[in-house]
N, C-alpha and C positions, 0 to 999 in steps of 0.2 A: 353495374349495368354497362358503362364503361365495356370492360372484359366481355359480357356477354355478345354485345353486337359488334364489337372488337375479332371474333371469334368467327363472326357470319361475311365477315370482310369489308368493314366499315374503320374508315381512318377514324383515328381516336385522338385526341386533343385533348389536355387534363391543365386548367388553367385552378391555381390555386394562391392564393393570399401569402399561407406560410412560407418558409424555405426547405419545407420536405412533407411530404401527403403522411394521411393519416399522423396529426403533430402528436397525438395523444401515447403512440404506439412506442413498445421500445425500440429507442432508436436505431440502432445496430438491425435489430428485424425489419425497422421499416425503410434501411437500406436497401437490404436484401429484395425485402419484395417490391421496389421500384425498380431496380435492377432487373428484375424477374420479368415485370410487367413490361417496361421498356424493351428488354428482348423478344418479346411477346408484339411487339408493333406499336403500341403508344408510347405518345410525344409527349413532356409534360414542360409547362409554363409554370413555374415555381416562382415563389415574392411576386406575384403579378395579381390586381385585380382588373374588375369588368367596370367600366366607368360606363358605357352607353348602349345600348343595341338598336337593330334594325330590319326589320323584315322588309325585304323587298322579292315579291313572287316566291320562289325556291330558295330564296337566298338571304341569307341570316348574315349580318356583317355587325362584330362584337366589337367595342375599341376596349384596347388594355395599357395599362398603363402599371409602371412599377408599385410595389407596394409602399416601399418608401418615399414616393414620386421621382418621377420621370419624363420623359418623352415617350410620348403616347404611340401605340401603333394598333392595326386593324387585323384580325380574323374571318376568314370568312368560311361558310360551313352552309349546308342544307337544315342540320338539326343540331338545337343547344339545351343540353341537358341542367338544370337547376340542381343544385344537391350540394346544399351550401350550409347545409346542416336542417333540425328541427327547432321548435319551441314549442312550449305547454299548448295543450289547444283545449282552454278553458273559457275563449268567448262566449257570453251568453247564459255561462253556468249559474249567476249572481253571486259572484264571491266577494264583490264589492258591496253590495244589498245588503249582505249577510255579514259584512266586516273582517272576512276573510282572509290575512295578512298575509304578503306576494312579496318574493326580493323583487332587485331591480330588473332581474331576468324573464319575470312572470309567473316564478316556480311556486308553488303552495308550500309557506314554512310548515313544518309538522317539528312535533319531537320525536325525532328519532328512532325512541324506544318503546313507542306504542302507536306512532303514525296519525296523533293527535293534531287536530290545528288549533288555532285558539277557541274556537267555538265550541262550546263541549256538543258530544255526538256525532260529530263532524271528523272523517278521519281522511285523508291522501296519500296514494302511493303512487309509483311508475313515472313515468317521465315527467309527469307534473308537478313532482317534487324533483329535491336537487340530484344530483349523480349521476351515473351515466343512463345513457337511454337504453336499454337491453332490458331484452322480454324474459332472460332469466330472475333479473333484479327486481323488475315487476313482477313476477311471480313467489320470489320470496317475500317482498314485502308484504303482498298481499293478502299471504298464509299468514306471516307473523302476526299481522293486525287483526285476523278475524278469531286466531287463537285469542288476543288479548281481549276483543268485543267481547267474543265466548265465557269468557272471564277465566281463561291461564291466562301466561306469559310466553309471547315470540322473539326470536331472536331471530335475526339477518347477519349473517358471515360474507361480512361485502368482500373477502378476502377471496373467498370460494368461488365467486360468481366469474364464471367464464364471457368471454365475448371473443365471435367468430368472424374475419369477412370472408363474404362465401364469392369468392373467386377462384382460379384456377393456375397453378394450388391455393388451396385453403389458409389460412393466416388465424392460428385461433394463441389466443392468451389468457391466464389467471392470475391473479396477484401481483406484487410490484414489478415494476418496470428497473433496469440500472439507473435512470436517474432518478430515481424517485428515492431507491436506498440510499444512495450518493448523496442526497439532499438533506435525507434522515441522519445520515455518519453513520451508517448501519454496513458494520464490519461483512463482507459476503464474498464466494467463491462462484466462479461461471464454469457447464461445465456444457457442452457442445458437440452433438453430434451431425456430422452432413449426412441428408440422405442418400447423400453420392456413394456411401462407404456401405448403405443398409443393401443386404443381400435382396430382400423381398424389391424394396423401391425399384434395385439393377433389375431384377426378374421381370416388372410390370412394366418399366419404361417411364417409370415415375421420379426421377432424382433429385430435382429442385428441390432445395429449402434444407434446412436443419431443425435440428433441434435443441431451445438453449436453455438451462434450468441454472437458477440462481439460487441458492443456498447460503444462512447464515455460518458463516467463518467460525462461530462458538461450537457452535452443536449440530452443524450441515440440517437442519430445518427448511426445507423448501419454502422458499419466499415469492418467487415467481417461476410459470412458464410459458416461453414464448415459442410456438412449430410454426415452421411453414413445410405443408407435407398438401399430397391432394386428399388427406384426410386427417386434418389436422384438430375439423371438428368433432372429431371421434377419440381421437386422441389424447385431446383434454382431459376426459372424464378423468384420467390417470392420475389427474395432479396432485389428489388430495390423496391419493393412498397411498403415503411413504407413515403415515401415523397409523400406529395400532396398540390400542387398548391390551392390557391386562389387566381382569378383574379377579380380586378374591374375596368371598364371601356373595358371588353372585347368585347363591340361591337363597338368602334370606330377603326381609322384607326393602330395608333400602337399597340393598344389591341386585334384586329383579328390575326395580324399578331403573337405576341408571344400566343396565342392559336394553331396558325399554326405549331407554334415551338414546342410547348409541345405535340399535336398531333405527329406531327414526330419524337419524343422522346420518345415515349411513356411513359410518365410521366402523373400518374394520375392530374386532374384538376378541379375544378367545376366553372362557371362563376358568381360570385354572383351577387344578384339580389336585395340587400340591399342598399338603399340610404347611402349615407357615413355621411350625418348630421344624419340620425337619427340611436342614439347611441344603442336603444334596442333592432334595428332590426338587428344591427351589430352585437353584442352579442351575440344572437341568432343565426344566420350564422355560424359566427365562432365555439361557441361552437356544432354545428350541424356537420357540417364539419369536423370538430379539423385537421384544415391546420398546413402543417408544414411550408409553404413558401406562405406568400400574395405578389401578386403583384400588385401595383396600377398605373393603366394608365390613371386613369380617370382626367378630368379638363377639360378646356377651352382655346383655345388659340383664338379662334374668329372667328366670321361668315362675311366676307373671314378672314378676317387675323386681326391682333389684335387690331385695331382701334376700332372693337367692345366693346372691354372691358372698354374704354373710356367713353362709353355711358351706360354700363351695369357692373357697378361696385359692388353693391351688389350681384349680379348673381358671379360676377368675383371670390368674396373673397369667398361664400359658398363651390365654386366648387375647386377651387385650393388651398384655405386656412385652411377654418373648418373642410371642408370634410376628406381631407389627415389626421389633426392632429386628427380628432376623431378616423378614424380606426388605426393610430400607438399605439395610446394612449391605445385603447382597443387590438390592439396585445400584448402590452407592458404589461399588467395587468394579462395577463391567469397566470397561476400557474408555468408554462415557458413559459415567454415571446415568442413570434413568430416572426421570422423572416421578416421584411417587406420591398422590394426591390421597391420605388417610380420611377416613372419615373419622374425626373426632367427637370430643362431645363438650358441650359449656356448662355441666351439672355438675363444675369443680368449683363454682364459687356460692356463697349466700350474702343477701346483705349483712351489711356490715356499716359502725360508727363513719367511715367514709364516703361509704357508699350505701345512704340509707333507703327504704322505700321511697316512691316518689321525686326522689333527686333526681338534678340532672349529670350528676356525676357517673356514670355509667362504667361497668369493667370493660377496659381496653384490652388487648392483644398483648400489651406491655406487662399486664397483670399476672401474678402469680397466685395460684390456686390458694384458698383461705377455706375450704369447705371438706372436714372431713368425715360427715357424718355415716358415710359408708363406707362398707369395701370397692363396690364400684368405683365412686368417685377416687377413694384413693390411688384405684390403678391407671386410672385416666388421667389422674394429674401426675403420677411417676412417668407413664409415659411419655407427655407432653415434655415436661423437664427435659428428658432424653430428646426428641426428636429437634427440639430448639436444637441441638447439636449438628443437625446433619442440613447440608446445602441444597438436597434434590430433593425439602418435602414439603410439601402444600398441604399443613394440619387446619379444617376443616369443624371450626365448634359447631357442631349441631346441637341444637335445646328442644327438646319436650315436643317432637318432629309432627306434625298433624296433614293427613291426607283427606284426599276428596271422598273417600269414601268410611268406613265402618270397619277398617281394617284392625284385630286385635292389637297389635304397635301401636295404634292412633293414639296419640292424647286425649283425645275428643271422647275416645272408645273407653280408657281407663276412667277416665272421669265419670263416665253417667254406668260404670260396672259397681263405682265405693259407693258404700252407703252414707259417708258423709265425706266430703270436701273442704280444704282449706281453701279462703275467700284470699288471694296476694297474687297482685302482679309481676307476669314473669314475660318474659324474652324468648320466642317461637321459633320454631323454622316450618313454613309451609313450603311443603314439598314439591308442591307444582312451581311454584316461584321460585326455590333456590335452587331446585338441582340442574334445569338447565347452566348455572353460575357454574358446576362443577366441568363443564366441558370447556368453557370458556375461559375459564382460568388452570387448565393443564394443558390446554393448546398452548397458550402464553406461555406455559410454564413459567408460571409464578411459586415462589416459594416462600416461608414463612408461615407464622399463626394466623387463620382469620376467624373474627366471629360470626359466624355463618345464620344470622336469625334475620326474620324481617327486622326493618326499624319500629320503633316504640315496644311497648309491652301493652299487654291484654291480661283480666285479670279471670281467673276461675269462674268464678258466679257469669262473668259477662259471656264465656264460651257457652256455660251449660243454657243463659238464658239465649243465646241466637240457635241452639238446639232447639228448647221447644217453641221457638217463633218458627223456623224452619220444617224441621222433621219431625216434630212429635210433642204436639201440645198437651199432652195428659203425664207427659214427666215432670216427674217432684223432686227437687234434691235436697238435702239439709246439708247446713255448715255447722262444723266443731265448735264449740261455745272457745272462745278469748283463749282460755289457759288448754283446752284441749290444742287449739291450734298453734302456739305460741310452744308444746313439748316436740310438737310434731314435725316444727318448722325445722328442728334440733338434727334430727335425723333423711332430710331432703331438703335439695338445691333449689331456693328460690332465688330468682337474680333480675337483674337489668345488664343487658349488655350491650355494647356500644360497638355497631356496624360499620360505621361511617369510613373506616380502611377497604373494607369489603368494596362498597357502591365503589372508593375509589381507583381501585382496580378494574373493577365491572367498565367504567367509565359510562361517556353518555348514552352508547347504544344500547343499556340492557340495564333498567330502573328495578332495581325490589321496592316493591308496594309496601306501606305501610304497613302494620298488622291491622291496625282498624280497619284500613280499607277491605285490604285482603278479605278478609274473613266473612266476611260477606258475601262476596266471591265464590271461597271456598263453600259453603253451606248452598249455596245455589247450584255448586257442580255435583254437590253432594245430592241434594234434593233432585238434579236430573238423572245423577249416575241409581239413585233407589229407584224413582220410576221407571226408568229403562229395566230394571231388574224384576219390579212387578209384574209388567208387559211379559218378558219375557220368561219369567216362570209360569204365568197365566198362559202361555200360547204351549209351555211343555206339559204342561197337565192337562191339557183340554187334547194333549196328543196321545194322552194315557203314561206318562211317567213322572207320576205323581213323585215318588222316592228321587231321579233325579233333579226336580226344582227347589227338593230341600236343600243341594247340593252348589250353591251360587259360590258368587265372589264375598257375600258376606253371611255366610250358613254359618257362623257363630255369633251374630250381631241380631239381636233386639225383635224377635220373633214377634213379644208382644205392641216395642213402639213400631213394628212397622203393620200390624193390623189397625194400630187405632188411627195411624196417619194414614193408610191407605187411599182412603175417600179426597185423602185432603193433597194429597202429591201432585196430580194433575194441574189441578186449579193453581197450585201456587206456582207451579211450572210456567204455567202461561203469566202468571203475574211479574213473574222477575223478569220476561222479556217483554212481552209486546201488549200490556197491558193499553189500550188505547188508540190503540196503531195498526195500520193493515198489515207490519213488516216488524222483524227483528231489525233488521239489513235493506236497508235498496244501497245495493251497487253499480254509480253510474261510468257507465263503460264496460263495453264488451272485450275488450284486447285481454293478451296474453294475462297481467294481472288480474282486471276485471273479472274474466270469467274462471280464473281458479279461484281467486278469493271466495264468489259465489258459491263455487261449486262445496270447496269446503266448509264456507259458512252454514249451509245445508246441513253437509256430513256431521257438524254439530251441533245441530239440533236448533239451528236458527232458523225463522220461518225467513224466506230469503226472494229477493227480486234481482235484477240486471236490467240496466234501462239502456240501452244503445241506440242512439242515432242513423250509425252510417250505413246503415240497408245490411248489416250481414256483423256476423261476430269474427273472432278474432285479432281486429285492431290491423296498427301497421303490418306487423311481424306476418299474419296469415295472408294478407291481403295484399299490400304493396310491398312488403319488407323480404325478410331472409327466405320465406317458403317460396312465393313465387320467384324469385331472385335464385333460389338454389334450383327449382327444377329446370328452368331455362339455361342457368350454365351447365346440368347436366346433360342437357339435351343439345348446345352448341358446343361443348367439350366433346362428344364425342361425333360431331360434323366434322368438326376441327381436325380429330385423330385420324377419320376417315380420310381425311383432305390430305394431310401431312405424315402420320406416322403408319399409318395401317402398314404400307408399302414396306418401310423397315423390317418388319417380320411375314412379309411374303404374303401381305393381301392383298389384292389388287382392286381396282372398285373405277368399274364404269357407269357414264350418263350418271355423275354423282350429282343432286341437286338438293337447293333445300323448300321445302312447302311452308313458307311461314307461315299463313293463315291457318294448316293444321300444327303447327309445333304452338303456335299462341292458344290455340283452343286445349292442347295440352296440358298445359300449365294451367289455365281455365280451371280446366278437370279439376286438376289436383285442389285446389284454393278451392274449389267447388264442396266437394268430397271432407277435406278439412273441416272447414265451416258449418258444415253439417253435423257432424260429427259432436261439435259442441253444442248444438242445439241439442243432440241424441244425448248427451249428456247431464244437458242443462233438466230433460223429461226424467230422467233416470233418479235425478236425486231431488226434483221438487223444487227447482229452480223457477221461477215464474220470468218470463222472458218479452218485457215492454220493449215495444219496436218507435222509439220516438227521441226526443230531443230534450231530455229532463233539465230545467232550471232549478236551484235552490230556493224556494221563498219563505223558508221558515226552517227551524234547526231540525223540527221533526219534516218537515214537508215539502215535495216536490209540485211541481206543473212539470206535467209529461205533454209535448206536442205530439200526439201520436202521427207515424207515417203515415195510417190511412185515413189523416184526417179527424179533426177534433183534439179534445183536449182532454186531461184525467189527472184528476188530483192523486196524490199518492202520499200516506201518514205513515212516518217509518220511526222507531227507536232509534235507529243509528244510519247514517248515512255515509258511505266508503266511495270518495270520489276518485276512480281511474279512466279517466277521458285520453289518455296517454297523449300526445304530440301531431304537430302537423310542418311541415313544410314551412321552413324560414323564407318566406319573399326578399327578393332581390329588386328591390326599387328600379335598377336602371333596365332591368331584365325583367320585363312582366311575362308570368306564364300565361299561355294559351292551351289547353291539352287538346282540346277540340279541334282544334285549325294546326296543332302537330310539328310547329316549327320550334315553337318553346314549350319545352315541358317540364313538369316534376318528376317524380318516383314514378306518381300515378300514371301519366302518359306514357313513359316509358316504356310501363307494363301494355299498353293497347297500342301500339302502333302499328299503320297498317303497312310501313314496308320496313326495308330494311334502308336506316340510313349510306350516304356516301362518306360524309364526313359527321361525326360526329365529337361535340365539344362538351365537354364535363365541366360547368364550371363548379370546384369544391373535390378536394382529394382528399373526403375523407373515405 
């Protein structure tokens, strides 16, 4: 703000605590852009704070004094700006009531990896929790969370999250700063362009700033990047696109699905189209592409299941043996080896006197394959052998893989297809739970064996019976009598396997669920993903094409268990959410988090509320933050230009002035228009939208102060609290917005003239 009435012809003063503004920024960049600024007309008091202030008529007189102490001296100014940072603004919420655990900051602890606080049902994102305050972070958080409510698994890439200040030029960064690697020992190269040397920046009159990008010294991995450009918040986006995907085997079942994932990532990809025996078309690819991360899903586990391979064992060993080793072999050879993330499998081991049923000895990563009862497994543990050789591969044990729906692959699907089942605990991998793991551990590029399953085992009888509690109670399965099951065991991979390297890799941001949990889970996403499918074959036959609703996402899956559940899929739908309760979700706080989490809470199929307070949605960011912030520097950035540079390129501009009460109604607009927009949103997807002041008094239950009066209980399943932040008070400096001589953010944004002198106290 600073900058913008800076711009209108108001002396600026920037009185800040640290020894250099913005502390958090890289330092080398937040040289530059003091430099910048400073050229620009503002004065800055650095290591100085405000010990006292004073209003007298028009005249604000600040005492400061060093930050280390000193000898005090005096300021004097018309208007002093407060902006000395935020804090949580969760007064009132009852987090104390509710036993709510708070650091000493005020922030809501959550875990991490699902946005949990201690209270179950109770979850927190965005400023209210720890990290930085940016409406990008709140917005990831608060997807990740409502995916894991939903019942998937989210993940947040706090690496990715950009933050912009919107001054004039622009100042946007992602990922580490040089002292933060310097702190780490994290080996890295800088590499730095001025915009003095860019052809476009000489053309527009735009030259200030650079551009500086920090790259790991191993493998050049972009680590951080810092612009200063007059569009540096556009710029950004760029950061993350030096990584691109190779997939092979991306049109099978596990291979659509992490295309799905990378799509939703937005993470460049190409599908390649290169046979894996043959070596010079892979060569070719590769070098055409120049992937940073292949992943290979391709192979054979059998047409139904792996008996096939019995009979088709040349076919077996091309596909799962040569193939894999040829394209490691040719990532391993580029000039930097490439990263190559295999999909393996863990149906190489069975128990065994070591490792018996129900032990807690469990097969490690360490372990060597002890199971030969097929030809599959055989070639899956030859290969493995092999790949332990090589340094750029992330071998990937997948077991007995089960998805959210009725997909022929599922475990789930094979099981209720036999007419009898062995009753023995095995080691899963649910698909929605780990394959996000698989991006997060080839961005790391990690390499070595992992055993890729939830934690614990689940045993056969216990899957088919959460089936017919689920999806179809009129299913019957039998089990092999003892010595049937006991010959059978002989010929397929039962196991227990042991995760626990995996999660530690994962680390704390991104939890794999138990199997037991899980699977519960699962069966619930399943039981919404069939009724969405009911629905909407009932809406294509009632349109007359009967023949295409034969044709779904599971047109080979249980024709007869989905007529006899039919009746029964709704009810149970509403049962796993909101049994009880007016809401799946009430989300209190309308900001930038708030009302995405909402929105997408919605999108999946959660009955969903937003409870906000502060008369209008969007939070800081739309309201007092970066939007009204950035329209007003657009609109005094180019007074400015008028003022000073038009004339360089032959404009000339008489009786130049400026209309502040319409350039403030301007901005208005916009913040108007915005906010709107969300409500048009919030109607679009079934968002129900409380205008009041929600307290916590119970884990399921709010007290809403409605704005126009009165009061409204509100019974919810789950509770996502994003109140986001307010205005840190300055004890010696009390704001007045109203009377205009002391303000926050919020006055800033309403003033009705244009300061003389104005004082910033806080540089960030």
């Amino acid at each position: 703000m600073g900058s913008v009435y800076g711009r209108l012809g108001a002396k600026i003063t920037v009185v800040e605590y640290a020894d250099k503004i913005c502390p958090s920024m890289d330092a080398e960049t937040g040289r530059e852009f003091q430099k910048l600024l400073k050229k620009q007309g503002m004065d800055f008091k650095l290591s100085h704070k405000v010990t006292a202030s004073k209003v007298e008529g028009d005249k604000v007189t600040l005492t400061v004094e060093p930050s280390a102490g000193g000898e005090a001296s005096t300021i004097e100014c018309d208007t002093v700006l407060v902006a000395t940072g935020r804090r949580p603004f969760t007064n009132g919420l009852g987090l104390e009531d509710m036993g709510i655990q708070t650091d000493k900051f005020g922030r809501i602890k959550v875990d991490l990896s699902n946005f949990k606080t201690n209270v179950d049902n109770i979850y927190a994102i965005g400023d209210c929790i720890e990290g930085a305050m940016l409406a990008h972070k709140a917005e990831e958080e608060g997807i990740s969370c409502v995916e894991t409510i939903a019942g998937g698994h989210g993940h947040v890439n706090y690496d990715a999250i950009p933050g912009v200040v919107y001054t004039f030029p622009e100042v946007a960064t992602v990922g580490k700063t040089e002292e933060e690697l310097k702190a780490a020992s994290i080996a890295y190269n800088v590499g730095k362009f001025p915009m003095m040397a860019n052809s476009r920046a000489r053309t527009v009159g735009e030259t200030d700033g650079f551009v500086k990008i920090l790259a790991a010294k191993e493998d050049d991995k972009i680590l951080g990047i810092h612009i200063i450009a007059s569009n540096a918040g556009e710029m950004i986006s760029e950061g993350e696109t030096n990584r691109r995907f190779l997939v092979y085997g991306g049109t099978g079942w596990i291979g659509q699905k992490i295309i799905a994932l990378l799509q939703e990532n937005q993470e460049q990809y190409h599908v390649g189209l290169a046979r894996l025996e043959n070596r010079q078309d892979l060569w070719r690819e590769i070098k055409e592409f120049k992937p940073t991360n292949v992943i290979n899903a391709a192979g054979v586990t059998g047409r139904p299941n792996v008996d096939w391979c019995e009979t088709h064992q040349e076919e077996t060993i091309r596909a799962n043996v040569l193939g894999c080793l040829n394209l490691v072999d040719v990532c391993s050879l580029q000039s930097k080896p490439i990263h190559c993330t295999v999909i393996g499998s863990g149906c190489i081991f069975t128990y065994d006197e070591l490792h018996p049923i129900g032990s807690e000895n469990m097969f490690t990563e360490e372990d060597i394959s002890n199971f030969d009862g097929s030809f599959y497994a055989k070639t899956k543990a030859m290969l493995e052998v092999m790949l332990r050789s090589y340094s750029n591969v992330c071998l990937l044990r997948f077991r007995m893989p089960i998805s959210d729906d009725l997909h022929p692959r599922s475990l789930l699907t094979k099981l209720i297809h036999y007419p009898k089942v062995i009753n023995i605990p095995n080691s899963i991998t649910v698909l929605t739970d780990l394959l996000p793991a698989i991006l997060i551990l080839a961005k790391k590029q990690f390499v070595g064996v992992y055993n890729f399953t939830n934690p614990g085992v689940i045993a056969h009888n216990e899957l088919l019976n959460l089936y017919i509690q689920y999806i179809d109670p009129s299913y019957q399965y039998t089990n092999f009598d003892a010595e049937a099951q006991k010959e059978l065991c002989k010929s397929r991979s039962n196991v227990a396997l042991n995760s626990t390297k995996l999660q530690s890799a994962l680390g704390s941001s991104y939890k794999v669920p138990n199997i037991q949990d899980s699977i519960h889970r699962v069966f619930q996403r399943m039981q919404m993903n069939l009724a969405k499918e009911e629905k909407g074959n009932h809406k294509i036959t009632q349109l007359g094409s009967p023949s295409t609703a034969k044709t779904s996402t599971h047109k080979m899956m249980l024709a007869a268990a989905r007529s006899s559940a039919k009746k029964l899929l709704r009810p149970k739908m509403a049962a796993a959410f909101s049994t009880g309760h007016d809401y799946d979700l009430v989300v209190v706080g309308g900001g930038p988090g708030g009302y995405v989490a909402a929105i997408k809470a919605a999108q999946l199929g959660l009955k969903t509320a937003c409870v906000e307070s502060r008369g209008t949605l969007g939070g800081t960011c739309l309201n007092v933050g970066c939007i009204p912030s950035k329209a007003l520097l657009s609109a005094t950035h180019k007074y400015h230009a008028a003022q000073h540079e038009f004339k360089n390129v032959g404009i000339e501009m008489d009786n130049l002035r400026i209309d502040f009460d319409k350039l403030m109604k301007s901005k208005d607009k916009s913040v108007k228009i915005l906010t709107g927009g969300i409500e048009g949103l919030f109607k679009k997807n079934k968002v129900d939208y409380i205008k009041g002041f929600g307290k916590i008094v119970a884990k399921n239950q709010l007290s809403v102060a409605l704005s126009d009066g009165g009061n409204k209980t509100v019974s919810t399943k789950n509770i996502l609290i994003a109140t986001g932040s307010e205005v840190t008070p300055l004890p010696p400096v009390p704001v007045d917005n109203e009377a205009g001589k002391i303000i926050d953010s919020t006055g800033a944004l309403s003033l009705k003239r244009i300061p003389e002198h104005l004082v910033v106290i806080g540089g960030g």
